[in-house]
N, C-alpha and C positions, 0 to 999 in steps of 0.2 A: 384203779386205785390212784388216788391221788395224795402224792407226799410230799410235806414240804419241808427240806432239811429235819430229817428225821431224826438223826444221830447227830447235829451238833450242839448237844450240851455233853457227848457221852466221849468215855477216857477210852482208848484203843482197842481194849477189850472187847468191853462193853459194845463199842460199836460193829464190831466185825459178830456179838453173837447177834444181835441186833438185826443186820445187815442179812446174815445167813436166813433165818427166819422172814424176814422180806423177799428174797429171793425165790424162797420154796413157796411163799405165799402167791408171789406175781405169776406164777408159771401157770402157762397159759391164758394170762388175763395182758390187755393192753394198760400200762401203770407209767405215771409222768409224775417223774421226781423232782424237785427243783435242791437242785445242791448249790451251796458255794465252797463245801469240801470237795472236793474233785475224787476222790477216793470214794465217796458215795456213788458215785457215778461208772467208776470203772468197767466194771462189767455192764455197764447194759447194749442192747442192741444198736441203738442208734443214740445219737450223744447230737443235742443243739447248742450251740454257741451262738449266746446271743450279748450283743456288745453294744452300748449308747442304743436301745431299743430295738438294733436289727441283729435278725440271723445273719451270721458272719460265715459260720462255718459249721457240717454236719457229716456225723459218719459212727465209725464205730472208733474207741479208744485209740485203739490201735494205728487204723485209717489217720485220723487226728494226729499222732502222734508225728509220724512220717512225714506230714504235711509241714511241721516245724512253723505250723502259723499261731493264731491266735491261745486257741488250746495246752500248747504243747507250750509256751511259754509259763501261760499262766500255772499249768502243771509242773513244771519244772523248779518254778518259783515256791512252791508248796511244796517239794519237798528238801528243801534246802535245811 
C-alpha cells in the first residue's frame, strides 16, 4: 500500500478512526506512508527521515525519539 498523507484534511477524530482502519488494513502487507503529520506515522515499524533530499535518520518512533536529532525536534515542534 501506498499512502500519501492520508488523513490531513481530517479533524482528530476522524483521523485516528481513519488511522485504525489503516492499521488493520496494512497488517501483514509492506505499506509506505508519506506523512508531514508525524502522528500519522507513530506507530509504524521503521520511520525515514528524510531532509533537503537525504535520509538523515531511521528507526522506530521511539528509537527516533531518544536520539533527540532531527525527528524528535520536528515532533516536538508539532506538538506544541
Amino acid at each position: 500500500m501506498f499512502l500519501d498523507e492520508a488523513t490531513s484534511a481530517l479533524d482528530s477524530a476522524s483521523e485516528r478512526v481513519v488511522q485504525d482502519a489503516l492499521e488493520t488494513a496494512a497488517v501483514g502487507r509492506t505499506t509506505f506512508t508519506i506523512a508531514h503529520r508525524l502522528s500519522t506515522i507513530k506507530r509504524s515499524d521503521i520511520i525515514l527521515v528524510i531532509a533537503d533530499g537525504r535520509l538523515v535518520e531511521e528507526g522506530s518512533h521511539d528509537e527516533l525519539m531518544s536520539r533527540e536529532g532531527v525527528y524528535y525536534d520536528l515532533y516536538t515542534k508539532g506538538q506544541q
